[in-house]
C-alpha positions as CSV (number, residue, x, y, z in Angstrom):
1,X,0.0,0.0,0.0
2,X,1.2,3.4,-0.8
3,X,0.0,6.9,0.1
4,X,1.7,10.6,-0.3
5,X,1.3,13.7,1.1
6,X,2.9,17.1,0.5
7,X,4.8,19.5,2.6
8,X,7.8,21.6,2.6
9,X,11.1,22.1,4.3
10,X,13.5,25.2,4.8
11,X,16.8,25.8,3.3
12,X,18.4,28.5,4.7
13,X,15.4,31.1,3.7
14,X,13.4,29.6,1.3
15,X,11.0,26.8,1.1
16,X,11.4,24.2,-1.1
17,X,7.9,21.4,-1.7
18,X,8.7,18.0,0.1
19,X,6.9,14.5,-1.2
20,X,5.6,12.4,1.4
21,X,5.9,8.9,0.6
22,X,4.5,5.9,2.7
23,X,4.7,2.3,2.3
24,X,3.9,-0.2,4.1
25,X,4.5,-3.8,3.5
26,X,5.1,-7.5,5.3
27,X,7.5,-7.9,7.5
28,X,8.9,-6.8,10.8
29,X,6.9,-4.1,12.5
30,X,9.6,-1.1,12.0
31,X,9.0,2.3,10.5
32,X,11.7,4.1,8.6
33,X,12.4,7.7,7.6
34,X,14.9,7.7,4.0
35,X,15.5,11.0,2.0
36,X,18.1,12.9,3.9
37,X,16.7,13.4,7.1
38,X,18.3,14.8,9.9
39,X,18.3,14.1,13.5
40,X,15.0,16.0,14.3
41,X,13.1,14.5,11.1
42,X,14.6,11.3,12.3
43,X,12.9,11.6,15.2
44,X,9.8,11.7,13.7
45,X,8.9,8.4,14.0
46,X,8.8,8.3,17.9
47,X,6.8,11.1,18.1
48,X,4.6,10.3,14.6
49,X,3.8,6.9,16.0
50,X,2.6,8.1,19.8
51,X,0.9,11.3,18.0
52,X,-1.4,8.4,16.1
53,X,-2.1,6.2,18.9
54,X,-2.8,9.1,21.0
55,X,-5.6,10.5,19.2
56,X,-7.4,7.0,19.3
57,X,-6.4,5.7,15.6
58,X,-5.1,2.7,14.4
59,X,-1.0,2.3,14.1
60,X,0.1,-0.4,11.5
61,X,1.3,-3.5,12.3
62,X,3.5,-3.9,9.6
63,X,6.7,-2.5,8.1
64,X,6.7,1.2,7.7
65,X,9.0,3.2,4.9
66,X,8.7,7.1,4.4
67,X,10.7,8.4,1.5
68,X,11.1,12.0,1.2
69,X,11.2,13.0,-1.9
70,X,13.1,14.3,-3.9
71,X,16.2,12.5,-2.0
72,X,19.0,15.1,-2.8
73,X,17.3,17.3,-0.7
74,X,18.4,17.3,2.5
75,X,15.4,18.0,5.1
76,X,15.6,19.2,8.7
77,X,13.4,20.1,12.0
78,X,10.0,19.0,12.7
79,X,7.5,20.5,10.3
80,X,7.2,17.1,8.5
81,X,5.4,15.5,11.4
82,X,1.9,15.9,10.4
83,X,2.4,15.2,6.9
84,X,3.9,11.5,7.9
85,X,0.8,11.1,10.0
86,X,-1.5,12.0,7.5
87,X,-0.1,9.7,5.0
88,X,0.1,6.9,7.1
89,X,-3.2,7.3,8.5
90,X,-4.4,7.3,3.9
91,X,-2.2,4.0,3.5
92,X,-4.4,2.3,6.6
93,X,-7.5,4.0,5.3
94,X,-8.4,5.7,8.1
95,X,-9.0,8.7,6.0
96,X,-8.9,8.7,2.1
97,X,-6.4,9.0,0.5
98,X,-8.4,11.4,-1.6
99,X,-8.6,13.9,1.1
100,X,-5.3,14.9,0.8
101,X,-4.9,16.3,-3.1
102,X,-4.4,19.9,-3.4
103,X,-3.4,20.3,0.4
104,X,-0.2,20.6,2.4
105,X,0.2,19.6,5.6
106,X,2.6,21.9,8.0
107,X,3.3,21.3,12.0
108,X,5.5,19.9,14.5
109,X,3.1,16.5,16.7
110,X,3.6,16.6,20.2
111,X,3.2,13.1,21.7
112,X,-0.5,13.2,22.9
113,X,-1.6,14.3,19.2
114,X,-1.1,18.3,19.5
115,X,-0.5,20.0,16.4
116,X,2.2,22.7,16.8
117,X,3.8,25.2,14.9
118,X,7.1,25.6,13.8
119,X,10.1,27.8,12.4
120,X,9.5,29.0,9.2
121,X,6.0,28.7,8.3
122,X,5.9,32.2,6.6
123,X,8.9,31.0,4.2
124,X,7.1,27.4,3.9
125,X,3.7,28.7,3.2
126,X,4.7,30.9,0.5
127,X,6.2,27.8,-1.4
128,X,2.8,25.9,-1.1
129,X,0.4,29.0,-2.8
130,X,-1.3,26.5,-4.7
131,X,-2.2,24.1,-2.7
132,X,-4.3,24.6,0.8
133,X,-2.1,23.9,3.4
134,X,-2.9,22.8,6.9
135,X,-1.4,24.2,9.6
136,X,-1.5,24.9,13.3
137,X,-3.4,27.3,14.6
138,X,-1.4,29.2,16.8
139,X,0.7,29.7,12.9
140,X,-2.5,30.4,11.2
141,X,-2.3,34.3,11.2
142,X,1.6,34.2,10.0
143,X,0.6,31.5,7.2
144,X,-2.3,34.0,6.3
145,X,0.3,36.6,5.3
146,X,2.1,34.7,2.6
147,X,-1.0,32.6,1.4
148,X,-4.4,34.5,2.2
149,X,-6.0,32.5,0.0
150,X,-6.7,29.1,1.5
151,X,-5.4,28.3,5.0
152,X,-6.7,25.9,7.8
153,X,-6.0,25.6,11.4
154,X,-5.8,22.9,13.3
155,X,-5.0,21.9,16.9
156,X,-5.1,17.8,17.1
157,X,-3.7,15.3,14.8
158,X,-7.3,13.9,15.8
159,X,-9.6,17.1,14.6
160,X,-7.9,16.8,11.4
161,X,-8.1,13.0,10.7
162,X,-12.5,13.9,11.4
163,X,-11.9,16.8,9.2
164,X,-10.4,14.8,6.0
165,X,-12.6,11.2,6.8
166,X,-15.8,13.9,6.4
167,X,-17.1,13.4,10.4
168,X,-16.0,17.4,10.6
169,X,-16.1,20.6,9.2
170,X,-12.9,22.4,9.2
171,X,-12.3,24.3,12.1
172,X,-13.3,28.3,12.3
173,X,-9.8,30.5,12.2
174,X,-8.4,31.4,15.5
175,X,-9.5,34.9,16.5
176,X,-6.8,37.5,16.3
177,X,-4.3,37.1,19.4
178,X,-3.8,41.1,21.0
179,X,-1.0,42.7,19.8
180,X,1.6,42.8,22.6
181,X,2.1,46.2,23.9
182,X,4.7,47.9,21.7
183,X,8.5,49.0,23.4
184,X,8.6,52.5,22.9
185,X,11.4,53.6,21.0
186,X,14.0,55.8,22.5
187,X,13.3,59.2,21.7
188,X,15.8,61.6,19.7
189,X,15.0,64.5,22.3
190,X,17.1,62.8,24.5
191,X,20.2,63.7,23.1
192,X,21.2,66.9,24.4
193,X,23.8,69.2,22.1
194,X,25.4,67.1,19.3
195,X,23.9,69.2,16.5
196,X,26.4,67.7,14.1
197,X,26.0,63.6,15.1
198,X,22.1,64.4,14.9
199,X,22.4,65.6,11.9
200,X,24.8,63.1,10.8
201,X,22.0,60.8,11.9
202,X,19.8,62.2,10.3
203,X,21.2,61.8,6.7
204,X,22.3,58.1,7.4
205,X,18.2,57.6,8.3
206,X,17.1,59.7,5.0
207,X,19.0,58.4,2.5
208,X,20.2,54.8,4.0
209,X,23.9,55.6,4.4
210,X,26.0,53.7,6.6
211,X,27.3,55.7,9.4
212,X,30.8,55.2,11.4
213,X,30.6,57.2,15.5
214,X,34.5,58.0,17.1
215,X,34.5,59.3,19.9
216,X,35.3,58.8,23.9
217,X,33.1,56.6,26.3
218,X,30.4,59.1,27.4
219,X,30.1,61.2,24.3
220,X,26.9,59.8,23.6
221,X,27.4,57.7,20.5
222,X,25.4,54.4,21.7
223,X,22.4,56.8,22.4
224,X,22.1,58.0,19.0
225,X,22.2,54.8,16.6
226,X,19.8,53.3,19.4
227,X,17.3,56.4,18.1
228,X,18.0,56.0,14.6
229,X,16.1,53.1,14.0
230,X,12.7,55.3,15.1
231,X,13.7,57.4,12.1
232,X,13.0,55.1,9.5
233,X,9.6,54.8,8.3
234,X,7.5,51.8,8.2
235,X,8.4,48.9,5.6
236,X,6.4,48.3,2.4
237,X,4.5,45.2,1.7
238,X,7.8,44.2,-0.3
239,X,10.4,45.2,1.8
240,X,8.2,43.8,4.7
241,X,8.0,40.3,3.6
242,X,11.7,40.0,2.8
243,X,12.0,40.8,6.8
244,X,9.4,38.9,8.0
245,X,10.8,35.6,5.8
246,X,14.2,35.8,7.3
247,X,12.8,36.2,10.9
248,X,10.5,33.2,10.3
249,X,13.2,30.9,9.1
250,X,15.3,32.2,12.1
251,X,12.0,31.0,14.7
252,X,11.8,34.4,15.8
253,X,8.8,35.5,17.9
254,X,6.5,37.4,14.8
255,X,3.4,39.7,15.3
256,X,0.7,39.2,13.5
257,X,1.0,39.0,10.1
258,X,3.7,40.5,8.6
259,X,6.6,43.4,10.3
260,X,5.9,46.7,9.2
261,X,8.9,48.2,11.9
262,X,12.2,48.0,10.6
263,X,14.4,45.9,13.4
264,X,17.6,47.5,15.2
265,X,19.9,44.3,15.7
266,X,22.9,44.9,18.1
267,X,25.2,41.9,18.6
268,X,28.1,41.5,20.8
269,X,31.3,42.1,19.7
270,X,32.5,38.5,20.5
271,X,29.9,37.4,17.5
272,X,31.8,35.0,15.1
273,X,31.5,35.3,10.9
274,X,29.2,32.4,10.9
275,X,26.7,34.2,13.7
276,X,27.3,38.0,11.9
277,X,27.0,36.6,8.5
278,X,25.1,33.3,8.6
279,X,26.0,29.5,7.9
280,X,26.1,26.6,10.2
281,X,26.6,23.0,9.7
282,X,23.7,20.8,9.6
283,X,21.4,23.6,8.5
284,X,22.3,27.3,6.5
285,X,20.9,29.7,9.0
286,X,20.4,33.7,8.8
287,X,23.1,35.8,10.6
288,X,23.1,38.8,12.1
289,X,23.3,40.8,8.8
290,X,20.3,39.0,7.3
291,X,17.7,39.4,10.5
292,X,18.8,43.1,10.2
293,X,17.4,43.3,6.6
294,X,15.8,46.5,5.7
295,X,16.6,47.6,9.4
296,X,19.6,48.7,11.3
297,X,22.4,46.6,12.5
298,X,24.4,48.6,15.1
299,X,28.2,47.3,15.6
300,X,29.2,49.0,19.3
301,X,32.7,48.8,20.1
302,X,34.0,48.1,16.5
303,X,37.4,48.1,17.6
304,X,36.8,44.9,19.5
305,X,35.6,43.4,16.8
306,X,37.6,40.5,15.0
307,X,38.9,41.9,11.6
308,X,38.0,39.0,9.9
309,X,34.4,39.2,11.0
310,X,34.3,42.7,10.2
311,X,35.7,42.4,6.5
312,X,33.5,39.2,6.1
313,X,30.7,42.2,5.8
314,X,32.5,44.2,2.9
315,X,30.7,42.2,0.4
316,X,27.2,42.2,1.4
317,X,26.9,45.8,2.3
318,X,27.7,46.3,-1.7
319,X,25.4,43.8,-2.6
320,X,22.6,44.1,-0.5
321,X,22.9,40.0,-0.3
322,X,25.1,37.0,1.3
323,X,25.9,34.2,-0.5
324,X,26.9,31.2,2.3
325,X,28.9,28.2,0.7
326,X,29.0,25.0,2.5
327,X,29.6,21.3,1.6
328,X,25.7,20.6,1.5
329,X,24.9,23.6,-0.5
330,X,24.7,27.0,-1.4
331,X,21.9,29.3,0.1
332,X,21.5,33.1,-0.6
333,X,20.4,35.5,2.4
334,X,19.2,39.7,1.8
335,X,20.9,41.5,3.8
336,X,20.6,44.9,2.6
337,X,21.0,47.0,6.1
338,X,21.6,50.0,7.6
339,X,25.1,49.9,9.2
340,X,25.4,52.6,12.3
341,X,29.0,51.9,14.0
342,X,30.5,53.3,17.2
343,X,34.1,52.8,18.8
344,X,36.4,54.7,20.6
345,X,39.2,56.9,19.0
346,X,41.8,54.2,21.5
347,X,41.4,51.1,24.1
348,X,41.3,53.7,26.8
349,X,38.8,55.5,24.4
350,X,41.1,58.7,26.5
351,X,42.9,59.9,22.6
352,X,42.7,63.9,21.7
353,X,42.7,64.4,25.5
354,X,45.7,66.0,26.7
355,X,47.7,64.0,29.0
356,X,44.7,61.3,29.4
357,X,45.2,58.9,27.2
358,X,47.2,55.7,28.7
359,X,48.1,54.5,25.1
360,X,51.5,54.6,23.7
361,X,51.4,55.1,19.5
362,X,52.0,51.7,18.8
363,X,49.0,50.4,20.8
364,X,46.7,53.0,19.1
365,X,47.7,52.3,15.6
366,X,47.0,49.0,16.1
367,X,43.7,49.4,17.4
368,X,43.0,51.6,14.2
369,X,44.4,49.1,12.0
370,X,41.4,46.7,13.4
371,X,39.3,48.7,10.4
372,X,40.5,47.8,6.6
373,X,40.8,50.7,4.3
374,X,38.0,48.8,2.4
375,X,35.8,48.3,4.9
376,X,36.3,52.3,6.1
377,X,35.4,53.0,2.5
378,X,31.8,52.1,2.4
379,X,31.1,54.5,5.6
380,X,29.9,57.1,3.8
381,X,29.0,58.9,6.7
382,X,32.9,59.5,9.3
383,X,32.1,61.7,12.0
384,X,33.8,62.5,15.5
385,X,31.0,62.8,18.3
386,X,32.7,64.7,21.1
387,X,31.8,65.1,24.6
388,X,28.7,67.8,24.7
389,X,29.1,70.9,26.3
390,X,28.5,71.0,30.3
391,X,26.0,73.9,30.1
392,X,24.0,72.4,27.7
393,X,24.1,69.4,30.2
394,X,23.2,71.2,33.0
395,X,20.8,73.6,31.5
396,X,18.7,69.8,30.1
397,X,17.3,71.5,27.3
398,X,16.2,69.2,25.3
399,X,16.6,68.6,21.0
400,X,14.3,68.1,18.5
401,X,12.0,65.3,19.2
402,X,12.2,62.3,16.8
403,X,8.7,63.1,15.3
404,X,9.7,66.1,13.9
405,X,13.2,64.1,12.2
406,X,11.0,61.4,11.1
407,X,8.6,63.5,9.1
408,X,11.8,65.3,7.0
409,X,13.1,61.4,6.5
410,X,10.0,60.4,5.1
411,X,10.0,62.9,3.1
412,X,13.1,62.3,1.7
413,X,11.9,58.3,1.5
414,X,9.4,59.3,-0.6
415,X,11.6,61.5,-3.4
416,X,13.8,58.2,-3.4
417,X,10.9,55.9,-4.4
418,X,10.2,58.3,-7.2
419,X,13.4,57.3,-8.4
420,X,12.8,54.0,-8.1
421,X,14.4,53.0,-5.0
422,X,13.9,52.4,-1.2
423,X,16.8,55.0,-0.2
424,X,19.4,57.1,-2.4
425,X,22.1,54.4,-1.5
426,X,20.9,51.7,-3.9
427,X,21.0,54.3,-6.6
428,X,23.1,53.2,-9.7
429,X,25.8,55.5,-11.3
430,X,23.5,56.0,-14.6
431,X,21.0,56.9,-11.9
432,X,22.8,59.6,-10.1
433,X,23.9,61.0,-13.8
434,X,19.8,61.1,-14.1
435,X,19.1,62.6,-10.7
436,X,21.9,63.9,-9.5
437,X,23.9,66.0,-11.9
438,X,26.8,68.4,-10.5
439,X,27.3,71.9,-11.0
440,X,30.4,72.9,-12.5
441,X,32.3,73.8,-9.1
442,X,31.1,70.8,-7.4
443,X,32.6,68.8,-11.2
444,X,35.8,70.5,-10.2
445,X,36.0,70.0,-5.9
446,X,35.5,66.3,-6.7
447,X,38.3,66.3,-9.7
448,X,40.6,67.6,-7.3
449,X,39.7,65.2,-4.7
450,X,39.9,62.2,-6.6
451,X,43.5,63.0,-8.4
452,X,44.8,64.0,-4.6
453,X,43.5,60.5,-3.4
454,X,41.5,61.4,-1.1
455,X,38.5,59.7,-2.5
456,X,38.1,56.1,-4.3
457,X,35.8,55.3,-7.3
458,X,33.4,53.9,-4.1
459,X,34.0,57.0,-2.6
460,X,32.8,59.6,-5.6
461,X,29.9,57.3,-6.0
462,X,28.5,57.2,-2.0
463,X,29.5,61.3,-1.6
464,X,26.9,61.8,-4.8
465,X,24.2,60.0,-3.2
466,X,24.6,61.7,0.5
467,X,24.3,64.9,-1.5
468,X,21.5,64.2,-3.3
469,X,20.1,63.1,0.4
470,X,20.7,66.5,1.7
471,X,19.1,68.5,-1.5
472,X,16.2,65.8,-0.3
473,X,16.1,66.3,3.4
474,X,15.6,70.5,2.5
475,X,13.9,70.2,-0.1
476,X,15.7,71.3,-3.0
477,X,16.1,70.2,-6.6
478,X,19.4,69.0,-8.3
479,X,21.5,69.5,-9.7
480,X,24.4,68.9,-6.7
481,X,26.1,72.7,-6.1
482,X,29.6,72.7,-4.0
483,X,27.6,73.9,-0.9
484,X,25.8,70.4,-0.8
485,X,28.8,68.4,-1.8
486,X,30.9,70.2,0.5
487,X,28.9,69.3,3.3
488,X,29.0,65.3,2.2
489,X,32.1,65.4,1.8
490,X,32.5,66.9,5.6
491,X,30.4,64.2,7.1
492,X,32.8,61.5,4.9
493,X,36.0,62.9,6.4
494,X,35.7,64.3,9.4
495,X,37.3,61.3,11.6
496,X,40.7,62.9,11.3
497,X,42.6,59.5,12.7
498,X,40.4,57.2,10.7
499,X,40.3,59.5,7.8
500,X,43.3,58.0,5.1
501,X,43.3,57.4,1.4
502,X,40.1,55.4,0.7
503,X,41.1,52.6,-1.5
504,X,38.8,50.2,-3.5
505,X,38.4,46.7,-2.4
């Protein structure tokens, strides 16, 4: 007797449509799982086989193969469980075998029969959109959002064997679980003085520019990339699901439907490449960079940092994607982010300070060195943030609030979707030609700059675009005069130690 059933699996962030097979035939009662399972699918067959005789159904007492198909595949985690129930409960007949075309079965069997959800169901769903697929109901609302067309809940592996033997309607959708009350996000007021790292701020938030904070401990530059990510305006439906895929595959906790806030991820700077950038060895996972996707990923203490983890990043913050090579395959992660960096101008974090710093010059070039020219080059936003002025500290009067920044970078959003784009920075160099043409003057400050070598190819490009942010954060229309690119060009060098020849990757 043979019987199928479909489902999926997740590599890395994708969903890829998995054949259920079962067979059962004389012999030995056994039950076996072939097709590249790992551990956790091999498990299945313990908790598959209590799930059955938990909810009051028959078990066979005969030999039991499950091929999933296709075998190169390799499959992982628990999701297959209800779709090996279901198939074995067609090949006893306990529900027919009919019953199962045109659906997908997705959900994780606990051993009394409980259907439960699992990692990746937004990712998973969307690679079953013609088919109904079945899954549980506390995963109903995030399947909704990639396949609103057909969807069914369940909660028992023995509601859905009434349901497909015709004893039961399908079960009414869950209602809407309350939205749990929303962190507040740090406010900009907060900062007090700093008119040039709020601005700076500002500009990385309009136009998606990566922004690079030296200064001492204190100066406040932790409290500003934590109030950047309130800058940004909400996600499109687009830019959303890309998010919310790569959260679901990682099992992180998801609202309702789909993330409209773009995240603010801050790892610790002992975070390995394969944790920042993604990878693994049974199964590809997301890293750092990739659950930051269309958010912020803020690096504190970027000094302390491994080089290699840092320079592992050059590539995807051109690309806007990772590519992660391993022995059992090749999977492809977005990561297009918003990179807001602080560190401290020494290990003390005590350098421009006369007679404080503890460093000799050997100690603080090498903490400098930490940074690749290359990787410096795609900051296209340098600044110093120094200590803010005491009165200003006393006197607690407080900045612009970040409702008032928000609106200006929203407005600058929009001009950059005109152009076809979700932010200035993933504008092409025929695009800037297009939109941002240069005056003159500003033709002749960047000729100079570039035969000096003070700026790379990369560099010309990125100081375009942050001008063209500025014209768009006030309001004006190109083309680029030297007032605007002079002011780019300030934000890109103003680092003084950090500030060297950019050179090209």
């Amino acid at each position: 007797m043979l019987a199928t059933a479909t489902t999926a699996t997740l590599v890395g962030v994708d969903g890829h449509v998995v054949t259920v097979e079962v067979h059962t035939s004389n012999g030995l009662p056994s039950f076996t799982i072939v097709g590249l399972p790992d551990a956790a699918c091999r498990e299945a067959r313990d908790r598959v086989r209590a799930a059955v005789l938990s909810s009051g159904l028959d078990w066979p007492d005969s030999r039991v193969t499950v091929n999933l198909a296709p075998s190169g595949l390799r499959k992982g985690g628990a999701v297959l469980d209800v779709a090996m129930a279901v198939a074995v409960l067609a090949v006893t007949e306990q529900v027919p075998a009919e019953s199962l075309r045109g659906k997908a079965f997705l959900g994780e069997l606990g051993l009394d029969g409980a259907v439960r959800g699992a990692a990746g169901v937004l990712p998973l769903t969307d690679a079953l959109r013609d088919r109904a697929v079945v899954v549980a109901s506390e995963a109903y609302h995030v399947a909704l959002a990639a396949n609103p067309r057909d969807v069914h809940p369940v909660r028992t592996l023995g509601q859905l064997a009434s349901v497909l033997a015709g004893r039961a309607p399908w079960p009414d959708p869950p209602p809407v679980p309350p939205q749990p009350p929303s962190v507040p996000v740090p406010d900009l007021s907060d900062v007090i003085g700093q008119p040039s790292a709020r601005r700076a701020v500002e500009v990385a938030a309009a136009g998606g520019h990566h922004l690079l904070m030296l200064g001492p401990p204190g100066a406040g530059k932790t409290m500003l990339a934590r109030r950047l990510v309130g800058l940004l305006p909400e996600l499109s439906r687009q830019c959303a699901m890309e998010a919310t895929r790569v959260q679901s595959a990682a099992g992180l906790p998801l609202p309702t439907g789909l993330a409209t806030r773009p995240l603010l991820r801050s790892p610790h700077h002992t975070a390995t490449v394969t944790a920042l950038i993604g990878g693994g060895t049974n199964a590809i996972r997301p890293g750092e960079i990739s659950l930051a996707h269309r958010g912020v990923l803020f690096l504190d203490e970027l000094g302390e940092f491994a080089p290699s983890v840092l320079d592992a990043m050059r590539q995807p913050l051109e690309e806007g994607v990772v590519r992660v090579s391993r022995a059992l395959g090749t999977c492809s992660f977005p990561a297009r982010f918003l990179l807001v960096a602080a560190m401290n101008p020494c290990p003390c974090g005590q350098a421009g300070r006369p007679n404080s710093c503890r460093c000799s010059d050997l100690v603080r070039q090498r903490y400098l060195r930490r940074l690749s020219g290359p990787l410096l080059d795609r900051f296209d936003l340098r600044i110093q943030v120094r200590p803010p002025d005491p009165d200003q500290l006393l006197d607690g009067i407080r900045g612009e609030p970040t409702a008032a920044v928000a609106s200006r970078v929203a407005a600058a959003r929009e001009r950059a979707l005109c152009r076809g784009v979700e932010a200035n920075v993933e504008l092409t160099g025929a695009q800037l030609e297009q939109f941002a043409p240069l005056t003159p003057a500003a033709h002749a400050a960047l000729r100079e700059r570039l035969r000096g070598g003070l700026l790379s190819g990369r560099g010309l490009h990125r100081v375009r675009c942050v001008a063209l942010t500025l014209c768009d954060l006030a309001g004006d229309e190109p083309p680029i005069d030297s007032g605007r690119l002079a002011e780019a060009l300030t934000l890109r060098a103003s680092v003084g130690r950090l500030h060297a020849p950019a050179t090209a990757a």
